[in-house]
Steps between C-alpha positions, in 0.01 A plus 500: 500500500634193654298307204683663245873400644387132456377513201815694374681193648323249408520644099923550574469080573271407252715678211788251572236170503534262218226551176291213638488662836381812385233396305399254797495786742312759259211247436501501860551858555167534232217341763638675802358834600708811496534914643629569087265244317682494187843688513707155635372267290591731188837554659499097564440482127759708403774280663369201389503613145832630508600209634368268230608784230921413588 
């Protein structure tokens, strides 16, 4: 559970890094080993491309 309230903090933080940030943390975020393998780096996408998009 306790896993789960730092990654939901962690995500709240990262959505306010700058675009270079955020793609430097989610190649990162790619080689290190997760509990939900793929669910934070398509929500890490997400961002990243909304970001870019305005």
């Amino acid at each position: 559970m306790e896993i789960f309230i730092i990654y939901a903090v962690v995500l709240f933080v990262y959505i306010f890094f700058p675009s270079w940030l955020k793609v430097l943390v989610f190649i990162i975020n790619i080689f290190i080993p997760d509990a939900v393998p793929v669910v934070d780096e398509a929500i890490m996408a997400v961002t990243i491309l909304a970001t870019l998009k305005s």
